[in-house]
KELO-715532 format. One record per residue (C-alpha): x, y, z. Coordinates in Angstrom, 2 decimals. Example, Ala and Ser with C-alpha at 12.3 -4.5 7.8 and 13.67 -1.06 7.14 Angstrom:
REM residues 2
+---------+---------+---------+
!       X !       Y !       Z !
+---------+---------+---------+
!   12.30 !   -4.50 !    7.80 !
!   13.67 !   -1.06 !    7.14 !
+---------+---------+---------+
REM end
This chain:
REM residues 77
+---------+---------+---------+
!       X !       Y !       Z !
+---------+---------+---------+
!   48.23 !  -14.08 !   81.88 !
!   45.11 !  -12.91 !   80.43 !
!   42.95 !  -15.06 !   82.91 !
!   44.87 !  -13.86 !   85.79 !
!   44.44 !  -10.04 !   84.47 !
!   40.98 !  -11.01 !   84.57 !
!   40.05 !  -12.77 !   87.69 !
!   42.36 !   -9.99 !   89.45 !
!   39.89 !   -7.11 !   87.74 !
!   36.52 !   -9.42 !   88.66 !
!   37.69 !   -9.41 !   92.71 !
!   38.85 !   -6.13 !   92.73 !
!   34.86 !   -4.85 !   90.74 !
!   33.21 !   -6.57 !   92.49 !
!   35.03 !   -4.92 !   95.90 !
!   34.02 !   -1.68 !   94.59 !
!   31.10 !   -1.71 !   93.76 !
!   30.19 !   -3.37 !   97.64 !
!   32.08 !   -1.00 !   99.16 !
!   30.60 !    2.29 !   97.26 !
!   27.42 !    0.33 !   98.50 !
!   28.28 !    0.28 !  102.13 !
!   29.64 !    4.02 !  102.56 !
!   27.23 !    6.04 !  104.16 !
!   28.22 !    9.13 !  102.39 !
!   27.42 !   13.04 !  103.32 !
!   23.72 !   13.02 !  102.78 !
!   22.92 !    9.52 !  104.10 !
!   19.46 !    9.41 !  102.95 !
!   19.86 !    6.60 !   99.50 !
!   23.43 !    5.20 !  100.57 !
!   21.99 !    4.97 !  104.53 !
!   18.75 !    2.94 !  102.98 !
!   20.99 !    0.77 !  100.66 !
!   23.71 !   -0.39 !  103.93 !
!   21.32 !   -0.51 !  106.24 !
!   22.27 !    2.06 !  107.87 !
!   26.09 !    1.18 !  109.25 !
!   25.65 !    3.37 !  112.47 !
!   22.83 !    0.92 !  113.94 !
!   24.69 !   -1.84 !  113.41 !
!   28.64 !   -0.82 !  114.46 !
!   27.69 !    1.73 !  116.52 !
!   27.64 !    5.41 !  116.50 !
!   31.88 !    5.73 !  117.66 !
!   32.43 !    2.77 !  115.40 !
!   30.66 !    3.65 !  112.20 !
!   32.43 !    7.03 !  111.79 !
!   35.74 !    4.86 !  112.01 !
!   34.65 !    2.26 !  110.24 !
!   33.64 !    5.07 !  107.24 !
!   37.12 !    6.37 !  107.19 !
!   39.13 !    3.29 !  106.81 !
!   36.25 !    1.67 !  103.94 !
!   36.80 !    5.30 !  101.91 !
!   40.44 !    4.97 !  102.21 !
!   40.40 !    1.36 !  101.39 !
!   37.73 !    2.56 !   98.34 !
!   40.18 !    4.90 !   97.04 !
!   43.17 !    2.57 !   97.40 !
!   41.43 !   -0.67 !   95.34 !
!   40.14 !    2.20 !   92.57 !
!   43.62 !    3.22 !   92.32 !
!   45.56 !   -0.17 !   92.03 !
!   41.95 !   -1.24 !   89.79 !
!   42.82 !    1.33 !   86.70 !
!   47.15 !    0.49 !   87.13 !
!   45.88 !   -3.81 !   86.77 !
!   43.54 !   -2.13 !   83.74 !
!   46.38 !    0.08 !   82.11 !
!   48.94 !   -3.20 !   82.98 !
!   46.64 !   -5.59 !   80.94 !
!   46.50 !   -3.00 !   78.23 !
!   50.01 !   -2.97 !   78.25 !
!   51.14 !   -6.52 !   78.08 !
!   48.34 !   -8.22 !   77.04 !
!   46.88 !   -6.20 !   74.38 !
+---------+---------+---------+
REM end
């Protein structure tokens, strides 16, 4: 259980941290550098939709990330 607790947590990290990488955030000067700078790529239409659903799918994995971390605490000890 404790290698499943821990492969779950090592997905779901390493999620994160891409997809804090990839948002293009409200000053997109550092975050625009880092991505590469998602509106050249997807498009100008795209890349504002594309923002919205990757910040609600952000805040979605760092939710279910600290129940898996509180869960493993829990049972595993």
């Amino acid at each position: 259980m404790k290698l499943a607790f821990g492969i779950v947590l090592l997905v779901m990290a390493v999620f994160l941290i891409v997809s804090v990488l990839m948002q293009s955030g409200k000053d997109k000067k550092l975050s625009g550098t880092i991505a590469g700078g998602a509106e050249t790529f997807f498009g100008k239409t795209n890349a504002g939709k594309w923002d919205k659903k990757l910040s609600v799918l952000t805040t979605v994995v760092a939710i279910v990330f600290v129940l898996v971390v509180i869960a493993m605490y829990i049972f595993v000890g």
